[in-house]
C-alpha positions in Angstrom: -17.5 -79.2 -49.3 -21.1 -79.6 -49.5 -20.9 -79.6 -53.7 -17.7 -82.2 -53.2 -19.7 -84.8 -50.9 -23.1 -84.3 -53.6 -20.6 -85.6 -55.8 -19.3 -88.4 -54.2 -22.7 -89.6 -52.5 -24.6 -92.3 -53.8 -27.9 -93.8 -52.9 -29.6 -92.7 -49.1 -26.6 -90.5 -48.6 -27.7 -88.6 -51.9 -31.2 -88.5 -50.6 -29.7 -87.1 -47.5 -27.9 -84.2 -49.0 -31.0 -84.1 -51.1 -32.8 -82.8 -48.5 -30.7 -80.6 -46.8 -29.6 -79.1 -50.0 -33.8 -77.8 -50.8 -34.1 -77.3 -46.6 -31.2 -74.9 -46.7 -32.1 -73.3 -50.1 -35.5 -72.3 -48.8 -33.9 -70.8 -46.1 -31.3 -68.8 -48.0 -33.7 -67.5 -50.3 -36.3 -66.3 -47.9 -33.9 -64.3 -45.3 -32.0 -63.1 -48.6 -35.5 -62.2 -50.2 -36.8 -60.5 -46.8 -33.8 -58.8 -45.3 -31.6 -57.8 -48.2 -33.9 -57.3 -51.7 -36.9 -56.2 -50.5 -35.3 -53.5 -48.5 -32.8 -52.5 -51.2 -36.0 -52.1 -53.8 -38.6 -50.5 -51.8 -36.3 -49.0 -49.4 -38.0 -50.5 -46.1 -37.7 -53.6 -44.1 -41.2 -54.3 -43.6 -41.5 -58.2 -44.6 -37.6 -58.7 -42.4 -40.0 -60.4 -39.3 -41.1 -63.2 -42.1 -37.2 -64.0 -42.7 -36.8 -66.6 -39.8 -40.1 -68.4 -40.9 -38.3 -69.6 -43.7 -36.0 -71.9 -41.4 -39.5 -73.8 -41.1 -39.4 -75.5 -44.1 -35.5 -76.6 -43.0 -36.2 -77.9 -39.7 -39.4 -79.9 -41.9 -37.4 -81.3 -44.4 -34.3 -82.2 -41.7 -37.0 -84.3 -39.9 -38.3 -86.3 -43.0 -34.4 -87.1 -43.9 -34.1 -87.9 -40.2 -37.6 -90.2 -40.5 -36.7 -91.5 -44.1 -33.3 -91.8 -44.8 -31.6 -92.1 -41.5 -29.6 -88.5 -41.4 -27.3 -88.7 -38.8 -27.4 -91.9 -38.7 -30.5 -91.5 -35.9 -33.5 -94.2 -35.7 -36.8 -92.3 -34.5 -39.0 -94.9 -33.5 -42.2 -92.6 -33.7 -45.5 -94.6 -31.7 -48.5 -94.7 -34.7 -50.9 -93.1 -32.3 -48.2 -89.9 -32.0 -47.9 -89.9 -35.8 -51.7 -90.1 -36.1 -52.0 -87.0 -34.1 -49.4 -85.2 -36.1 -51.4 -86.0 -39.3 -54.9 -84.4 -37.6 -52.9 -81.5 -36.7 -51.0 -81.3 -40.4 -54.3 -82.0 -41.8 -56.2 -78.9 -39.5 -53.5 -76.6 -39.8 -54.0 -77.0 -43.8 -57.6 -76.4 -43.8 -57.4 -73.4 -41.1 -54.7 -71.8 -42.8 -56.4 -72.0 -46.1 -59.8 -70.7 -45.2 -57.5 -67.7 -43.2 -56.7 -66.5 -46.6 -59.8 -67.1 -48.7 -63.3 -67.0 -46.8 -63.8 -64.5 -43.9 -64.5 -67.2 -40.9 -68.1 -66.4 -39.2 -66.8 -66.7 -36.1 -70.0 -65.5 -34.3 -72.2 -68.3 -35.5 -70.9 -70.8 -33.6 -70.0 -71.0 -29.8 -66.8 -72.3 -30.3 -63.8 -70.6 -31.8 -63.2 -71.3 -35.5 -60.1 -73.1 -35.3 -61.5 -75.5 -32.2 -64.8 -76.2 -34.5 -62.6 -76.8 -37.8 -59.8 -79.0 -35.4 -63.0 -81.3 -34.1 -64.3 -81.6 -37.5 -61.0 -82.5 -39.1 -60.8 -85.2 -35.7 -64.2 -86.6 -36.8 -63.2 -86.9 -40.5 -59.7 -88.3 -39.4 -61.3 -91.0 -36.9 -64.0 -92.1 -39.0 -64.3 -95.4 -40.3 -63.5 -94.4 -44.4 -60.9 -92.4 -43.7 -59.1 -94.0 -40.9 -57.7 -96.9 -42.4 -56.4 -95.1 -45.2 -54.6 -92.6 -43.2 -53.1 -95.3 -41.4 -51.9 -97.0 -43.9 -50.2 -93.4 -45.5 -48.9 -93.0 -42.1 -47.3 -96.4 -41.6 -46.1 -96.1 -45.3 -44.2 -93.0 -44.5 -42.6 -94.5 -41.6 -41.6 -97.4 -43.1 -43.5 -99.9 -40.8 -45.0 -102.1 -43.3 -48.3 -103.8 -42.8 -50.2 -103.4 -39.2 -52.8 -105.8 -39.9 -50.6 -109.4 -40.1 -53.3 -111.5 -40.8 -54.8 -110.0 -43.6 -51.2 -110.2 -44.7 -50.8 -114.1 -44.4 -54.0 -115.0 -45.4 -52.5 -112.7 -49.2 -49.3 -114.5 -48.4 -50.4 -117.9 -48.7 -52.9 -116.8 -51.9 -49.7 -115.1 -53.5 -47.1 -118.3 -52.9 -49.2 -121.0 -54.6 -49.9 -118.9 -57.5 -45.8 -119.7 -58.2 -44.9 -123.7 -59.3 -41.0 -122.6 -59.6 -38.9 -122.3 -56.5 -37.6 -119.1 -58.0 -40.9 -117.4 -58.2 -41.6 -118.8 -54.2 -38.4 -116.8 -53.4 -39.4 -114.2 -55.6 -43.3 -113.7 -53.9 -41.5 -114.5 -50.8 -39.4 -111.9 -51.0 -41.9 -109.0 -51.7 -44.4 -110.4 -49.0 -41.6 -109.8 -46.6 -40.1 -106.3 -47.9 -43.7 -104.7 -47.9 -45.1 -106.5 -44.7 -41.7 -106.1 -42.3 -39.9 -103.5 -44.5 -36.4 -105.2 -43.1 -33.3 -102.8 -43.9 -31.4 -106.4 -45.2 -32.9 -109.3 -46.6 -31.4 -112.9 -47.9 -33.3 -115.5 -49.1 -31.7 -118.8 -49.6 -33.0 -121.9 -51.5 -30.1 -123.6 -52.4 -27.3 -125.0 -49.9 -24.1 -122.2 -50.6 -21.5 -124.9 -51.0 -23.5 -127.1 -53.5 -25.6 -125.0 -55.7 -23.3 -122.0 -55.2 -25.1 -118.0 -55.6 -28.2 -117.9 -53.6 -31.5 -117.7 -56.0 -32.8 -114.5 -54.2 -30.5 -112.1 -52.4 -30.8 -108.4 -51.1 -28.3 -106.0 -49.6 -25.7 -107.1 -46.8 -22.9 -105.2 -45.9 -19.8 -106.5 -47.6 -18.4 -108.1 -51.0 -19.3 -111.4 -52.7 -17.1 -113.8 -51.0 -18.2 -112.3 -47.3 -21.7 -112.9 -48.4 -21.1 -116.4 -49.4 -20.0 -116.9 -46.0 -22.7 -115.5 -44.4 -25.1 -117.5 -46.5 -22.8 -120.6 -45.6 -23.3 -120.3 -42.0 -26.6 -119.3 -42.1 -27.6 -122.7 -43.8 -25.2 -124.2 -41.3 -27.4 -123.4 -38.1 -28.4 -126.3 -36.4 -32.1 -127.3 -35.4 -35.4 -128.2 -36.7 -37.4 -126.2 -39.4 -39.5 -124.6 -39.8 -38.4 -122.8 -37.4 -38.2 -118.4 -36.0 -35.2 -117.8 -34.2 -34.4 -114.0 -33.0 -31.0 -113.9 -32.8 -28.9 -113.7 -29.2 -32.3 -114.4 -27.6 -33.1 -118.0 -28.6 -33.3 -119.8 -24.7 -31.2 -123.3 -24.7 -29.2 -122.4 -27.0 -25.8 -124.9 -27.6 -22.4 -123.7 -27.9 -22.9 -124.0 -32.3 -25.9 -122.0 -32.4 -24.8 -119.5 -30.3 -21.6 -119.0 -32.3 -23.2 -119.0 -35.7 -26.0 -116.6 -34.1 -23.1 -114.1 -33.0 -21.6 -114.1 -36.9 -24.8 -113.4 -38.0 -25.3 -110.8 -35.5 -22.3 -109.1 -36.5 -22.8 -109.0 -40.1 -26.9 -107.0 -39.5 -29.1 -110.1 -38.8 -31.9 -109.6 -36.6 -33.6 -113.0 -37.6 -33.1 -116.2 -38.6 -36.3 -118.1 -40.6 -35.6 -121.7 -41.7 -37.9 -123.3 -44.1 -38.4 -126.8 -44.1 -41.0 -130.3 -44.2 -40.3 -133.4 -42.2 -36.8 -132.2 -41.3 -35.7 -131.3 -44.5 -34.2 -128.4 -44.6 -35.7 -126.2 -47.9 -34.4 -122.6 -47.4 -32.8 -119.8 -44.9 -34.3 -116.5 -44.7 -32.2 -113.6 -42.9 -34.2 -110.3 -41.4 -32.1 -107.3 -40.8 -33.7 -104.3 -38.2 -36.7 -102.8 -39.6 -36.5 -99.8 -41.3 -38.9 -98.2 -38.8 -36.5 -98.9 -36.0 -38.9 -101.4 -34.2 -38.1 -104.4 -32.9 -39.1 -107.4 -33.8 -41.9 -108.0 -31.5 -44.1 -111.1 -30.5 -46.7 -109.6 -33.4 -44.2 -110.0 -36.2 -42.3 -113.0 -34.7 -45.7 -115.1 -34.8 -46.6 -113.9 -38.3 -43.0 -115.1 -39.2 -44.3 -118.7 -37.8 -47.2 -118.6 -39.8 -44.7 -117.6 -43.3 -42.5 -120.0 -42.5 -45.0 -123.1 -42.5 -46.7 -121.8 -46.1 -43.0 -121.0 -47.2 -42.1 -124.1 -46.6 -45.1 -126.1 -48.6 -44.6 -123.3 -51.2 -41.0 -124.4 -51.7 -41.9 -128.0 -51.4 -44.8 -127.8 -53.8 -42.4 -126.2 -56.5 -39.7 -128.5 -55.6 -41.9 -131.4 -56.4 -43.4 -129.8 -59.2 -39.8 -129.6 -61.2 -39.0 -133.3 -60.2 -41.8 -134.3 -62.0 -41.0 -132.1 -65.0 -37.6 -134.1 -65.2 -39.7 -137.7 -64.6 -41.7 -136.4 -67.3 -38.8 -135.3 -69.8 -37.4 -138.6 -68.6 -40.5 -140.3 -69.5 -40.5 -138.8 -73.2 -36.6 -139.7 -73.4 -37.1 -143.1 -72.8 -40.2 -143.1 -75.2 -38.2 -141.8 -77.8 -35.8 -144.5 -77.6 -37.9 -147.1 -77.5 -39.6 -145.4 -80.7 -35.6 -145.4 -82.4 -35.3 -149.2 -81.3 -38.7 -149.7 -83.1 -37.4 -147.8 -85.9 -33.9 -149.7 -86.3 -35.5 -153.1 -85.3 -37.9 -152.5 -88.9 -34.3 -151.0 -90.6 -33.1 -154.6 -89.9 -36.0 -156.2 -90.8 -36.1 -154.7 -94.3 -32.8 -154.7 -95.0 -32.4 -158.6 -94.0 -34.4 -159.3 -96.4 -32.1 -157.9 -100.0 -29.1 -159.3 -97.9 -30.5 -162.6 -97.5 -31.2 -163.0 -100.8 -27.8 -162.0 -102.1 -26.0 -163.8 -99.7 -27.9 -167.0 -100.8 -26.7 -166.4 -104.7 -23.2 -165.8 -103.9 -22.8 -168.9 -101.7 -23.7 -170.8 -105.6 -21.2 -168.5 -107.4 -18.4 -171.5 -106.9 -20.8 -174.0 -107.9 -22.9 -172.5 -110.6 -20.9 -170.0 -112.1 -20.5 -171.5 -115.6 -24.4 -171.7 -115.5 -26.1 -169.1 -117.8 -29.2 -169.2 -116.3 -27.2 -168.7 -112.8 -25.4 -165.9 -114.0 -28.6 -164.2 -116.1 -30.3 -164.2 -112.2 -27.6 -162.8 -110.6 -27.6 -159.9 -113.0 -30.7 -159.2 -113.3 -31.1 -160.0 -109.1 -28.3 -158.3 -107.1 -28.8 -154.9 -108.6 -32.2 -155.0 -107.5 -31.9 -156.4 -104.2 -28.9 -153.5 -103.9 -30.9 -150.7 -105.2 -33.3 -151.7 -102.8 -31.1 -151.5 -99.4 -30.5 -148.0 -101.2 -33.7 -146.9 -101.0 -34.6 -147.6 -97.5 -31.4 -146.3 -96.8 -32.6 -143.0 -98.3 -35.7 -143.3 -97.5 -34.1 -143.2 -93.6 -32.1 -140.3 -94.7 -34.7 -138.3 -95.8 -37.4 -139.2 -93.1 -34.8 -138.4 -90.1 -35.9 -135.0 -88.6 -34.0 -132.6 -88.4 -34.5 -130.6 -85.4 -32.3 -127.7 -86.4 -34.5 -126.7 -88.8 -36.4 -123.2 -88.0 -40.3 -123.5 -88.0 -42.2 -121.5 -90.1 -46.4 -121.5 -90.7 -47.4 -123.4 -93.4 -50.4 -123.8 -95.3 -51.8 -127.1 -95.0 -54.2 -127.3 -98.2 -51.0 -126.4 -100.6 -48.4 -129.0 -99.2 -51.7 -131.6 -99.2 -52.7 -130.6 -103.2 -49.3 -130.9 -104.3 -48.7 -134.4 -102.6 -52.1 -135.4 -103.9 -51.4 -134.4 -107.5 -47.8 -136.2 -107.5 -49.3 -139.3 -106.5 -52.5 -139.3 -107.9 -51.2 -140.9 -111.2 -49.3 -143.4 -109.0 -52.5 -144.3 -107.7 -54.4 -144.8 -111.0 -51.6 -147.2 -112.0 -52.7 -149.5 -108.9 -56.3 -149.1 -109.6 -56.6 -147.0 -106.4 -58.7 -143.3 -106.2 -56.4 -140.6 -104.0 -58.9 -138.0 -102.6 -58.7 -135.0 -101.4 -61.0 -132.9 -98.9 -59.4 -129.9 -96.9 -61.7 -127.4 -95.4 -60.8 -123.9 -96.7 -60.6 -122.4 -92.8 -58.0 -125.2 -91.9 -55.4 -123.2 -90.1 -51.6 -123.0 -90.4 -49.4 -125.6 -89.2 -45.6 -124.2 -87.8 -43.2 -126.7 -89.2 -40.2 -127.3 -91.6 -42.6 -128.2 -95.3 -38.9 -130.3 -96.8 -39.9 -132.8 -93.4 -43.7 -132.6 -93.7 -44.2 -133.6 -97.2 -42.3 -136.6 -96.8 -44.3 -137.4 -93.7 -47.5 -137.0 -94.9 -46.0 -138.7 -98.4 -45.1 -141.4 -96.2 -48.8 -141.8 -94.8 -49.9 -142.1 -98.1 -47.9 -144.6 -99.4 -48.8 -146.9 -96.5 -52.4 -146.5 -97.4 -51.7 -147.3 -100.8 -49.6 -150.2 -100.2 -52.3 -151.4 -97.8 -55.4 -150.7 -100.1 -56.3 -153.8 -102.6 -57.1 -152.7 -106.2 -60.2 -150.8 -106.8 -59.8 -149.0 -103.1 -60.3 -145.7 -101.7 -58.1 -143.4 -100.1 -59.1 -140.2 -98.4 -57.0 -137.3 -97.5 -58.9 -134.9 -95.1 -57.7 -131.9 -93.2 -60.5 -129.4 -90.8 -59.7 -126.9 -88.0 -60.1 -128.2 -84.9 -60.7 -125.0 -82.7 -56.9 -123.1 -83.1 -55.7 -126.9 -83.6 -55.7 -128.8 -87.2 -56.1 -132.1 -87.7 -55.0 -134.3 -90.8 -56.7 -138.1 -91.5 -55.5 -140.5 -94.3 -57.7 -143.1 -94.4 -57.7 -146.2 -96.6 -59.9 -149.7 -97.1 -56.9 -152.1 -96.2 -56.7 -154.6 -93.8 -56.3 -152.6 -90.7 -53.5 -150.3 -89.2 -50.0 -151.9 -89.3 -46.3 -150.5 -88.0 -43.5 -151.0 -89.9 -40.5 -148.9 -90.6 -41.9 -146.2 -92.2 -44.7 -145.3 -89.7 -42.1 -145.3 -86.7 -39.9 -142.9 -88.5 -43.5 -140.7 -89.2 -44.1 -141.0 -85.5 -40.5 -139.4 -84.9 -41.0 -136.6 -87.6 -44.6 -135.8 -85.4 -42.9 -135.0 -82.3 -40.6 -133.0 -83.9 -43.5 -130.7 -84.9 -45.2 -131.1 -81.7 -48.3 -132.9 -83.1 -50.0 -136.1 -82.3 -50.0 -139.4 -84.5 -52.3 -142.1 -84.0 -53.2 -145.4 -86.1 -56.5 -146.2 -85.6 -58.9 -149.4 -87.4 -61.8 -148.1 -88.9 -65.1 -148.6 -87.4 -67.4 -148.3 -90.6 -65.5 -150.6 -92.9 -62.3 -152.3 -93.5 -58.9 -149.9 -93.0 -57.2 -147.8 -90.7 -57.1 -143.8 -90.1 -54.0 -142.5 -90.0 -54.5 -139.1 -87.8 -52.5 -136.1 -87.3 -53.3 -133.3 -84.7 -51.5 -130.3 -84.9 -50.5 -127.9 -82.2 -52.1 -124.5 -82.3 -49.5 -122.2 -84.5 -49.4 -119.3 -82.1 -46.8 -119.7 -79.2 -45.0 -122.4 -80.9 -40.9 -122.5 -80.5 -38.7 -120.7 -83.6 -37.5 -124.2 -84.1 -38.8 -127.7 -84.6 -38.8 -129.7 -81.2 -35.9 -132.3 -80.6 -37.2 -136.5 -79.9 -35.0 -136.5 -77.3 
């Protein structure tokens, strides 16, 4: 029977039948030992007296599953002075009983017996101020009473909440503040109203399935009255006929406590206490340092709350920028692109007119492919500047995809009577991007320095570490920074690799500086980031 229910049990009642099964083992071995094998090989029963010592180590063990894990269902509630007691007497019959069987005990140099003088000394050491503390704290460990000094406890609890700016990690902290403080045998935390946001963010163990459990955390949410706010269940004075109904459901289902969480009416979370695992009540103490939680709870909760709102303003914020970037972008597609269209429109309004003119006809051969091939390439030139934000991101060396973009249009240059220079420091770190979308973006910057450089100009391509951070300037001798089409679509192709464009004048001479600023490569996402 015992084998069957070993097999069947799980959790405390394995830990139960834990310790009854090495309790009665002891047992069985030592009278087996004493009154049947030593007798049957020496032929004597000598050691038989020590057989029923070995039910000591039984009765031991079935009062630390009676203490620990509630066999038989009993609930000791043991005062700490008694269990301090028990530990000097633990702790002196160790010593005593170990100096029995190694030293010979001078008893005639002192005047008191050798056990009172070892039992006052063990006192001392057990009373002093090093060693009393900690054996308080083993003791109330053991007996599962949690913390005894509460305001050392709130004063951590309050450190401990605000390190958290997610409500999850508030529930989270909230959660082991209260299991090691109170050491509750149940525990819900609620953060979320049941019939809105569904599964509670932080839940521990209540008697029955999901669906009672959503029930519970319904009607818990459901209790009327301010917040913050302590209630101890079926004791709350002026209680109206709501509360005292949803108090008794709770009751019925393990709650000892109800804690709402709250600011300025606004109910925040619902926190549910079942009996302490010591078997104490919960007593003005506890109910106090409950008030105190609650309050920091509650501006813990709040703090985080207010926190992720402005996480969404702010990814609002960048949405809306990013459109208004794509407006800028299509409002310079239209401006381009009016431009070939305006002109063919204009020669094919003549065609009826002047279409037996050669000189008509040479233009419009020589005029409309031109005009068309040109709506082709900013078409493309849209295409191929479009990030793509699908893309994985991989490190890449800056000074290679800067040479090889400086040596393709170097001769370009030449033709326009322009110099293209180059100057990247040899420590310049890696940049984690897609290279097919940043060599036409920094392609890009160059051809607008070009295009804005008169003949005889200088263009300078520079790129230096910036701590972990590298940083990319084209700058040219134009007339000044200028937006257009192509420097809109650069800003998009930026974001998407999490750096920083900016078009600056410059201060020394005529121009602009065209400046990138990379993020640091380390911790950056596997792909590139979306605009939107």
């Amino acid at each position: 029977m015992f084998l069957a229910k070993w097999r069947r049990a799980r959790g405390l009642q394995r830990a139960q039948l834990y310790s009854l099964a090495i309790g009665l083992g002891i047992a069985a071995a030592g009278a087996v030992t004493t009154n049947l094998l030593v007798p049957l090989v020496t032929g004597h029963s000598r050691y038989s007296p020590l057989g029923p010592y070995f039910l000591l180590p039984l009765v031991l063990l079935v009062g630390h599953a009676i203490i620990r894990h509630r066999l038989l269902d009993l609930r000791m509630v043991i005062h700490r002075s008694v269990a301090f007691a028990a530990a000097i007497v633990l702790a002196w019959t160790a010593v005593w009983g170990l100096l029995l069987l190694t030293l010979p005990v001078p008893t005639s140099r002192v005047v008191l017996p050798g056990g009172a003088f070892i039992l006052l000394v063990v006192t001392a050491l057990c009373l002093s101020a090093p060693v009393a503390p900690r054996l308080a704290r083993l003791v109330d460990a053991y007996l599962l009473r949690g913390r005894p000094d509460l305001d050392r406890a709130l004063q951590e609890a309050a450190r401990g909440l605000f390190r958290f700016l997610t409500v999850h990690g508030v529930t989270a902290e909230l959660r082991r503040i209260l299991e090691s403080t109170l050491v509750p045998e149940t525990l819900m935390i609620l953060t979320e109203t049941p019939d809105v946001g569904g599964v509670p963010i932080t839940l521990a163990s209540l008697p029955g399935d999901g669906r009672s459990l959503e029930a519970v955390a319904a009607m818990a949410w459901a209790m009327p009255g301010p917040v913050p706010a302590v209630r101890l269940l079926g004791e709350a004075p002026g209680a109206d006929d709501r509360s005292r109904e949803v108090e008794e459901i709770l009751r019925l289902t393990g709650v000892e406590v109800w804690v709402g969480l709250g600011r300025a009416g606004q109910r925040l979370g619902v926190v549910l206490l079942g009996p302490r695992r010591s078997g104490e009540a919960y007593l003005a103490p506890a109910l106090h340092f409950l008030e105190n939680l609650a309050e920091v709870a509650s501006m813990a909760v709040e703090t985080a709350a207010l926190h992720a709102q402005q996480l969404l303003l702010q990814r609002e914020a960048e949405r809306l920028a990013h459109l208004a970037r794509l407006a800028r972008v299509y409002a310079g597609l239209a401006h381009e692109i009016r431009t070939p269209l305006t002109t063919i429109s204009n020669l094919v309004s003549l065609i009826a007119e002047r279409l037996d003119d050669p000189d008509y006809r040479d233009l419009i051969v020589r005029v409309v492919p031109a005009e068309v091939a040109r709506i082709v390439k900013l078409a493309e030139r849209l295409r191929a500047l479009a990030p793509d934000t699908t893309r994985p991101a991989r490190p890449i060396a800056l000074h290679t995809v800067l040479a090889d973009i400086v040596s393709m249009l170097a001769p370009v240059a030449e033709q326009q009577g322009l110099k293209l220079v180059l100057e990247v420091a040899p420590d310049v770190p890696p940049v984690a991007g897609d290279v097919d979308q940043l060599v036409p973006l920094f392609q890009n910057l160059v051809r607008n320095a070009m295009e804005a450089t008169p003949p005889g100009g200088r263009i300078s391509v520079r790129a230096w570490p910036d701590g972990a951070r590298a940083r990319v300037q084209v700058i040219d001798e134009g007339a000044g920074a200028g937006l257009g089409l192509g420097l809109s679509i650069c800003q998009e192709l930026a974001q998407a690799h999490g750096a920083q464009l900016s078009l600056t004048n410059r201060s020394d001479a005529a121009g602009a500086i065209a400046e990138l600023v990379f993020p640091p490569t380390i911790g950056r996402p596997a792909t590139l980031a979306p605009g939107a």
